[in-house]
C-alpha positions, -999 to +999 in steps of 0.1 A: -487-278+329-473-259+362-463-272+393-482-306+392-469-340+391-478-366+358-480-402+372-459-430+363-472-446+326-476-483+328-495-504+299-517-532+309-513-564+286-537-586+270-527-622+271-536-656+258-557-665+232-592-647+230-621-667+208-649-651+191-680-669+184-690-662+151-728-671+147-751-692+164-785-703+150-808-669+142-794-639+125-772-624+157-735-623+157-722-634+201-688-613+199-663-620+228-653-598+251-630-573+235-645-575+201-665-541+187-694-544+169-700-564+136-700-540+109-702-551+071-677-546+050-687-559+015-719-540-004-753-559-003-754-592-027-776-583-060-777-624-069-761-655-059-728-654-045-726-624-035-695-614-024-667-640-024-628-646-013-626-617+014-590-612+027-575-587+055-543-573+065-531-549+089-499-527+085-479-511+114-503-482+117-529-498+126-556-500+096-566-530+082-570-528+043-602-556+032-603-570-001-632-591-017-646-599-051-682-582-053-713-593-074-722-561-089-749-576-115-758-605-128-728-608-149-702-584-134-681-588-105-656-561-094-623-567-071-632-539-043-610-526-012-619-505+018-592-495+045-605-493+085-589-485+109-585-495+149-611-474+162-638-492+139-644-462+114-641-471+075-634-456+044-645-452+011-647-485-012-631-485-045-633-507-075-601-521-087-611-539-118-642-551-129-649-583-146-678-589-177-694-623-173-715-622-203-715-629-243-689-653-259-659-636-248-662-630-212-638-626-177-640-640-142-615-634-112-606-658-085-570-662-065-569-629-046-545-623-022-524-596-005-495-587+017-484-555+034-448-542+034-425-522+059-437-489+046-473-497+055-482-504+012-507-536+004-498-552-022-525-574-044-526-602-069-557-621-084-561-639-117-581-625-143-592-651-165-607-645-203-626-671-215-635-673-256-660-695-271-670-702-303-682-726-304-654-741-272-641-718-248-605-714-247-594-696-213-567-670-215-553-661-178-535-633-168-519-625-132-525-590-124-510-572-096-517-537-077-504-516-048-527-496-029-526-465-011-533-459+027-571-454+014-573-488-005-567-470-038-550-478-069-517-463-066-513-474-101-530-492-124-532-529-124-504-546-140-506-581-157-471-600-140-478-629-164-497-637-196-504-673-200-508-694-229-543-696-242-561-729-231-538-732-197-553-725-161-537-710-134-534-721-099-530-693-073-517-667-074-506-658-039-481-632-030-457-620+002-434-590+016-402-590+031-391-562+055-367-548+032-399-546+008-393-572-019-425-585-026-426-624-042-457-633-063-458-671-069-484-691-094-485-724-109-493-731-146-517-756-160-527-773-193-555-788-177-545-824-183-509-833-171-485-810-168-480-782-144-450-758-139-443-731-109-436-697-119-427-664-099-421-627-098-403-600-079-417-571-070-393-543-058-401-518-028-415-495-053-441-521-064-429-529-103-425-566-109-402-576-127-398-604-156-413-637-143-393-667-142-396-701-135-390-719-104-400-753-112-409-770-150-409-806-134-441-829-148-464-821-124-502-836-131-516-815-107-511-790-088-530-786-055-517-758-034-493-730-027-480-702-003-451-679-001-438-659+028-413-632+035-388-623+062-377-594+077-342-599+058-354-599+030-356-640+021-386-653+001-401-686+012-425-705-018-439-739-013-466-755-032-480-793-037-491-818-061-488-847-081-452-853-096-450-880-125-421-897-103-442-899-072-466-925-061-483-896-046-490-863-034-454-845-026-450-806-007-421-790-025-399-753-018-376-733-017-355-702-010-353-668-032-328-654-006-322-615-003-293-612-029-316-627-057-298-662-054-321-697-053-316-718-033-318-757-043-355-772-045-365-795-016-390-820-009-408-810+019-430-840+023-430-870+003-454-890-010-487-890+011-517-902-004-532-868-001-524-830+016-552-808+021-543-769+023-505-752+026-493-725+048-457-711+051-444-690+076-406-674+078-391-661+105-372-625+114-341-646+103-351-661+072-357-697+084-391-710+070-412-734+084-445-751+057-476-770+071-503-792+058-530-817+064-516-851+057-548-872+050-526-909+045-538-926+070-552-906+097-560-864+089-530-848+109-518-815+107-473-821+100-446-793+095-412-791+077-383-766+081-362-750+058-326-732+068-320-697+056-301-709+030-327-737+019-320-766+038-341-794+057-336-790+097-337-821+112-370-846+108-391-821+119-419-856+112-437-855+145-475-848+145-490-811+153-520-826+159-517-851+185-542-879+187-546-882+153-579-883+148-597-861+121-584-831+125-592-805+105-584-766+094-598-730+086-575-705+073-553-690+079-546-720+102-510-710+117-498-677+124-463-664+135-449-640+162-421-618+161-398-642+181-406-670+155-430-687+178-457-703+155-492-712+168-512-735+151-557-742+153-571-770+146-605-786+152-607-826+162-639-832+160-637-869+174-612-866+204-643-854+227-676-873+216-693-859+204-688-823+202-662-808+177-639-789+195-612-761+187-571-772+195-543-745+195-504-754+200-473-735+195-440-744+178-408-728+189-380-716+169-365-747+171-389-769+160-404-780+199-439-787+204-463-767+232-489-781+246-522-788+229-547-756+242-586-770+241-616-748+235-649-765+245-688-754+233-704-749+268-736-760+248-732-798+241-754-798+210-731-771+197-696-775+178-671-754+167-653-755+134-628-740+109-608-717+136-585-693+118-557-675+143-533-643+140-510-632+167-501-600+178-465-584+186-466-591+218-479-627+212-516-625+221-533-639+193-572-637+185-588-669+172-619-671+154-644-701+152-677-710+134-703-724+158-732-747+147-756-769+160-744-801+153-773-810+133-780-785+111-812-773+097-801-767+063-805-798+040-799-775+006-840-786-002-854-755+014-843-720+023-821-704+053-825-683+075-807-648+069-779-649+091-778-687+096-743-694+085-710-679+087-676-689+078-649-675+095-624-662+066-593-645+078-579-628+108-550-601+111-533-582+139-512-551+137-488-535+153-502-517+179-511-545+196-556-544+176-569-570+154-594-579+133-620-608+124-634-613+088-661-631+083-692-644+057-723-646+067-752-653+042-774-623+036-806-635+021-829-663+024-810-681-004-777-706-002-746-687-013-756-648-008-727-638+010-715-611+026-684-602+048-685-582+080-657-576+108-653-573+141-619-553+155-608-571+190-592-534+209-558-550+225-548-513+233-548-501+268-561-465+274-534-438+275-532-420+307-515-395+328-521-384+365-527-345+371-521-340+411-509-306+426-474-310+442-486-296+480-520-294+496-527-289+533-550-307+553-589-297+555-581-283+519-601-292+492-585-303+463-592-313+426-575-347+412-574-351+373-565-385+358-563-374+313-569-403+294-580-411+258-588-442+242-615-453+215-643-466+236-660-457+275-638-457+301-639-459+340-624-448+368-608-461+403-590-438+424-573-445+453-556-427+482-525-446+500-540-480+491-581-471+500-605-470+472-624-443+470-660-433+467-657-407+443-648-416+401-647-401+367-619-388+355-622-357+377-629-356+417-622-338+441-607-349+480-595-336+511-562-350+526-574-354+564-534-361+575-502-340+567-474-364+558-465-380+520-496-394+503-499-416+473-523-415+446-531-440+424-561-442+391-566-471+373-586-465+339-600-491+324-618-491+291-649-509+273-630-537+263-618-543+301-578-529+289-563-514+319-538-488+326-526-476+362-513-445+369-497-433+399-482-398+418-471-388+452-481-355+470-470-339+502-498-328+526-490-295+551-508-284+584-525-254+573-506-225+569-500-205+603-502-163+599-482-146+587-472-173+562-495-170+529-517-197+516-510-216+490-520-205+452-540-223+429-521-247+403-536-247+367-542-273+345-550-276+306-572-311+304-584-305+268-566-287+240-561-286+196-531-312+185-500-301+179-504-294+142-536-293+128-556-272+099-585-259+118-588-221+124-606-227+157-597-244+187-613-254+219-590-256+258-609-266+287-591-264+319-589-269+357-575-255+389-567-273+421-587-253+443-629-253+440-639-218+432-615-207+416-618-183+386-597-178+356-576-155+334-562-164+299-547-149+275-539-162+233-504-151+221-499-114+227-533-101+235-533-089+276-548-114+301-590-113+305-613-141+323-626-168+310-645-200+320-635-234+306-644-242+276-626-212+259-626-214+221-608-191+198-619-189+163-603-177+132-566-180+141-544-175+113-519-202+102-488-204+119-475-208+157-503-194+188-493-198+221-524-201+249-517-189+285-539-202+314-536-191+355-564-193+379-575-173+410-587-176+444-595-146+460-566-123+462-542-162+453-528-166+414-513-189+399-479-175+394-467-203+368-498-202+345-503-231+321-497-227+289-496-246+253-483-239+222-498-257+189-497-247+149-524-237+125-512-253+092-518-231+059-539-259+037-527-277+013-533-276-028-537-307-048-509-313-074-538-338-096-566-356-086-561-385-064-578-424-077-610-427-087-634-438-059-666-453-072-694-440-053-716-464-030 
C-alpha cells in the first residue's frame, strides 16, 4: 500500500443472551437472528433410533468437533465424529468404533462424552458394553477412551481405561480438560443390586491414561449421576449422586484431584433430599468449583454448592437458583461458565406464568451472589418453551437454545408424526473467537424415535475491516474510496463524509470533496448476521493546483491478493487507483514493468518468495510509490504414512 491512510480498527460486540427457536409444528426449523442455516450433521436413520447422544465442543480455533452414536443397520451402531468449522463448512465423518448388536454375544455403546484441551485436542470416552447369553446375559463393560485429530480422526486407537467385572454396569462415563492438559475421566461401578463405587483416571497432555484408581468404595445402592470439570490450573473437579446406605436419601458428593496429583478430602455437597435430578460442575480459572442440581424434596428447585481450591465447602451456598419454586425444570447442559467465573444458569418454570412454560436465565458470581432472574416469553400463547440448554462465549455473550411446542401436542404415541415434528435441543458450545453452535434432534421419519441431529452456528464475529483513502485530494477531484473487508457471510456498506451519510455504498465508491479543509471518513460494514465494524480515516482536501505547480499523481492500491504462504502456483491481484481513468503498469519480481488491468493473474510460479509491483497512470501522472506485495509459493509436502482411516459416506 502507498501513500494512503488504513482507518482505525474497532470490533463491534454481540451482547446478551440470543435464543434460537428450535422447531415449531411442521417440518421447518425458525432460527434467530445470527444463526446460519440448519445443516445435518448425523447420516440418515436406517431404523428406529436413529442416531442418539450427540455432543459438541469447540476448541480455541474455532471448529466444533460433533460426536454421536449412529444406527448403521439393524444391529450395528458406530461412535462417528465430524469437525466444522465457524464458517458452516464440514468435514469428513469417520467411524470410531462400531458396535455388533446381534447373536448371543453382542455389544452396545451409551455414555459418550468429550472435552477439548489447551492445544485444541478432543478427547472422548463412551462405555462399550459386551453382553453374553447363554442361556442369561452376563454384561462385560469396558471404558474406552480416544483423542482425535483437528479432522475428528482417531489419533490413536481406542483404548479401554477400565475393564469391569463381568455382571457389573457402569454408570457414565464422563470426562474433562484442564489448561495445563490433564484430562480426568470419572465412572461409577455397579453390581446392579446395591453397591456402587466411583472410579477415575488421568489422562496426561499426550492423551495416555493412566492406571485407574478409586475415588470412592462407600456402599452406594445407586448411583444416579456424575460430572467432572477442569480448570485452567490444572485442578480436577468430580461430583456424582446417589443413594448411600447411611443416608435417608439421595446425597451429591465431590471432590478435588488438584494439579500436583493430591486428593483432596471427600465432601457432601448436598445431603439427603428425597430426590436430585441431573448434575453439572463447573470450575473456575482458579480452581474453585461450583456443582448444581434439581432438588425435587419438596418443591423442584434448581440449588448450587462450592468447593475451595483445595476442596473445601464455601459458606452455605443453600439459597435457591430458581426463585419461586415452582417446577422448574432443566435441558442440558443447563449452566455454563465464563472466563471471569461468572456462571449462568436456564431453566424453564413452567407454572410461574399460567399457563405458558417459559424459559428463566440467572447468573452466579464468583462469589457465590445471585443475578437477577432473565425471562423469555412464547409471543404465541398456545406455545411453550422447554428444556433450554446455554453456553457462553469469552466475552460473556452466551447463546441459549429452547424447544418450542404447542402446548398440546398432537402426538399421543397411537399414531404417526410428522417428519420434523419434534426436536430436542441437545448441547450447545462456544469458542474462542467469540462463534457458537446449537445441536439439535429432530426426528426424521414418520415414526417415534428416528432421530437425527443437525446444527446451526450463531456468527458472534464482526467483519474485519480496513479503510483505503488517499492522503490528499483537491476539490472538484474525483476520487475513489475503498473500505477491504472479509467475513463469512454478505456484507453492507455505509459511508459517511464528516458526519453525512452518503448515497453511494459497496465497498468501493467514488466522491468529490466540494470544500478544501480536513475531512473525515467514516464506513461502517455490517454483515448478514447484523455484526458491525466501523472504520474511520482523515484526509486533507487542497484548492486545485495553480500552474506552474503539478497535479497530484495517482495513489495505488492492492484490494485483493494470494495469502502470505500458500501452495498454489497461481495467483490472482486486483487493484485500484484513486483517480477514475487511470491505467496501470505491473510488474512480478524481476521481469520489466508492462500494463495490465485488474484482475492480473500469474500462473505457474515456482515455489519460493515473488514479489508483485503495482503503480497506476493518469495521463502523463504515476504513481511514484507503486504498491507492492510480497507472498511465498510453498514447495508441497510428502506424506510420511497414511493418515486415519475415513469411512466413506
Amino acid at each position: 500500500m502507498s501513500g494512503g491512510l488504513r482507518g482505525d480498527f474497532v470490533r463491534g460486540l454481540t451482547a446478551l443472551v440470543v435464543g434460537l427457536v428450535l422447531v415449531v409444528m411442521g417440518s421447518s426449523q425458525v432460527q434467530a437472528a445470527g444463526f446460519g442455516d440448519p445443516f445435518r450433521v448425523s447420516s440418515p436413520a436406517i431404523d428406529e433410533n436413529g442416531a442418539s447422544q450427540g455432543q459438541v465442543v469447540a476448541d480455541d480455533s474455532g471448529n466444533f468437533t460433533y460426536a454421536w452414536f449412529q444406527r448403521e443397520s439393524e444391529n450395528v451402531t458406530a461412535l462417528e465424529t465430524q469437525v466444522g468449522s465457524s464458517d458452516g463448512t464440514k468435514g469428513p465423518v469417520n467411524v470410531i468404533a462400531t458396535a455388533d448388536g446381534s447373536g448371543s454375544v453382542f455389544d452396545y455403546f451409551d455414555g459418550l462424552a468429550m472435552s477439548v484441551g489447551p492445544n485444541g485436542t478432543v478427547h472422548l470416552v463412551w462405555n462399550r458394553t459386551t453382553n453374553t447369553c447363554s442361556p442369561v446375559c452376563v454384561p462385560q463393560p469396558r471404558i474406552q477412551y480416544v483423542s482425535l485429530d483437528s479432522v475428528g480422526a482417531s489419533l490413536d486407537p481406542p483404548v479401554n481405561v477400565d475393564t469391569l467385572p463381568s455382571g457389573r454396569y457402569a454408570v457414565g462415563p464422563k470426562v474433562a480438560t484442564t489448561g495445563t492438559g490433564r484430562t480426568g475421566i470419572i465412572w461409577g461401578i455397579f453390581d446392579g443390586v446395591d453397591d456402587v463405587n466411583i472410579n477415575m483416571a488421568i489422562a496426561l497432555g499426550d492423551g495416555n491414561p493412566l492406571a485407574p484408581f478409586t475415588l470412592n468404595t462407600d456402599d452406594w445402592d445407586g448411583v444416579q449421576y456424575m460430572d467432572i470439570a477442569g480448570s485452567e490450573n490444572g485442578n480436577l473437579f468430580p461430583t456424582w449422586s446417589g443413594y448411600v446406605d447411611s443416608a435417608p436419601g439421595i446425597e451429591a458428593h465431590g471432590l478435588m484431584v488438584l494439579g500436583d496429583g493430591s486428593i483432596s478430602p471427600e465432601r457432601t455437597l448436598i445431603a439427603s433430599p428425597s430426590s436430585l435430578n441431573a448434575l453439572e460442575a463447573r470450575i473456575d480459572s482458579t480452581g474453585k468449583g461450583s456443582v448444581f442440581s434439581l432438588d425435587q424434596q419438596e418443591s423442584q428447585v434448581i440449588v448450587f454448592r462450592q468447593m475451595s481450591p483445595t476442596g473445601d465447602l464455601i459458606g452455605s451456598a443453600t439459597e435457591a437458583v430458581s426463585g419461586d419454586a415452582t417446577d422448574a425444570s432443566i435441558g442440558s447442559p443447563f449452566t455454563a461458565i465464563a472466563d471471569d467465573g461468572t456462571i449462568t444458569v436456564a431453566y424453564n418454570q413452567p407454572l410461574i406464568v399460567d399457563p405458558n412454560p417459559v424459559i428463566w436465565t440467572r447468573t452466579i458470581s464468583p462469589s457465590g451472589s445471585l443475578g437477577p432472574e432473565n425471562q423469555f416469553v412464547p409471543a404465541d400463547p398456545d406455545l411453550g418453551f422447554y428444556e433450554p440448554s446455554v453456553a457462553v462465549g469469552p466475552d460473556g455473550s452466551g447463546v441459549l437454545t429452547w424447544r418450542e411446542e404447542p402446548l398440546t401436542p398432537p402426538d399421543n404415541d397411537n399414531q404417526p408424526v410428522t417428519p420434523g415434528t419434534y426436536a430436542y435441543a441437545e448441547d450447545a458450545a462456544f469458542s474462542a473467537d467469540g462463534n457458537g453452535v446449537a445441536l439439535w434432534s429432530e426426528e426424521l421419519v414418520a415414526e417415534d424415535f428416528e432421530n437425527e441431529f443437525y446444527s446451526a452456528i450463531f456468527d458472534a464475529s464482526p467483519p474485519e475491516a480496513e479503510l483505503w483513502i488517499p492522503p490528499v485530494v483537491t476539490t472538484e477531484q474525483e476520487v475513489v474510496l475503498a473500505a477491504l473487508a472479509s467475513d463469512n457471510s454478505e456484507l453492507s456498506y455505509v459511508w459517511k463524509v464528516n458526519g453525512e451519510t452518503l448515497a453511494a455504498t459497496g465497498p468501493v465508491i467514488r466522491h468529490t470533496f466540494a470544500s478544501a479543509g480536513g475531512s473525515n471518513v467514516e464506513v461502517t460494514v455490517t454483515d448478514a448476521h447484523s455484526n458491525e465494524t466501523a472504520v474511520s480515516g482523515n484526509l486533507m482536501v487542497n484548492l486545485p493546483p495553480v500552474p506552474p505547480q503539478p497535479p497530484i499523481p495517482p495513489d495505488t492500491l492492492i484490494n485483493a491478493k494470494p495469502a502470505k504462504s500458500t501452495k498454489s502456483k497461481s495467483a490472482t491481484f486486483k487493484f485500484l487507483s484513486s483517480l477514475t481513468g487511470s491505467k496501470f503498469e505491473c510488474r512480478l519480481d524481476k521481469a520489466g514493468w508492462s500494463s495490465g488491468k485488474s484482475p492480473k493473474k500469474p500462473k505457474k510460479l515456482k515455489p519460493g518468495k515473488h514479489t508483485f509491483r503495482l503503480r497506476a497512470i493518469k495521463g502523463d501522472l504515476i504513481d511514484k510509490t507503486p504498491a507492492s506485495y510480497s507472498w511465498t509459493v510453498k514447495k508441497p509436502m510428502k506424506r510420511n504414512s497414511p493418515g486415519p482411516t475415513v469411512r466413506p459416506r
